[in-house]
C-alpha positions in Angstrom: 165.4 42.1 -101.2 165.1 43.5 -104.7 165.0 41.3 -107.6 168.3 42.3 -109.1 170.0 41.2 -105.1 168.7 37.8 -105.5 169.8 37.2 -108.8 173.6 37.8 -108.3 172.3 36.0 -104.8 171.5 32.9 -107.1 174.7 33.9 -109.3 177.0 33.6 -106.2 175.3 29.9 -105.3 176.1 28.6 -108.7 179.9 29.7 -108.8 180.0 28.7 -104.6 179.5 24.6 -106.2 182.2 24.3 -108.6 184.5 26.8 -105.8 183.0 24.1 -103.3 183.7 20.9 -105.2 187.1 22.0 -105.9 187.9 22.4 -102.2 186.2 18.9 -101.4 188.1 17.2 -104.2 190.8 18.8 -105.5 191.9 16.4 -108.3 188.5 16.6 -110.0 188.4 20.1 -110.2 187.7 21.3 -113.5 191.1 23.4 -115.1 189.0 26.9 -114.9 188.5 26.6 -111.2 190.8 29.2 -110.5 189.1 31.6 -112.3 185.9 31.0 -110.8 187.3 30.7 -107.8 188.6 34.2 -107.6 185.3 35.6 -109.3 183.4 34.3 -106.9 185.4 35.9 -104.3 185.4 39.0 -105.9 181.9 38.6 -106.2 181.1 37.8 -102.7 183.2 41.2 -101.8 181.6 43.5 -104.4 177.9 41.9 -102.7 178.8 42.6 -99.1 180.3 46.0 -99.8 176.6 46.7 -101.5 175.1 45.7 -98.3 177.0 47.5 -95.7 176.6 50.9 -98.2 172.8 50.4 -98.4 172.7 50.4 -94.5 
C-alpha cells in the first residue's frame, strides 16, 4: 500500500470515531456530526472505487 493509501486509510479511521460515537450515543453527538458523517461516507466510496479501478 502506497503511502498516500494509508494516509486517507488513517483519515477514514479518525472521521469512522466521531461517525461511530454518534451511532452509539446519539444525544452526545457533537452538532457537525452530520457533516462528517456524510464525508466519511463519501470518503469511504471515493476509497473503494480507487481500489476496484487499480485491480
Amino acid at each position: 500500500m502506497t503511502n498516500s493509501k494509508k494516509i486517507f486509510v488513517y483519515f477514514l479511521i479518525v472521521l469512522n470515531i466521531p461517525v461511530l460515537m454518534g451511532q452509539l450515543y446519539p444525544a452526545g453527538a457533537p452538532p457537525f456530526a452530520k457533516i462528517v458523517n456524510i464525508l466519511f461516507l463519501v470518503s469511504s466510496l471515493v476509497f473503494f472505487i480507487g481500489l476496484l479501478r487499480n485491480k
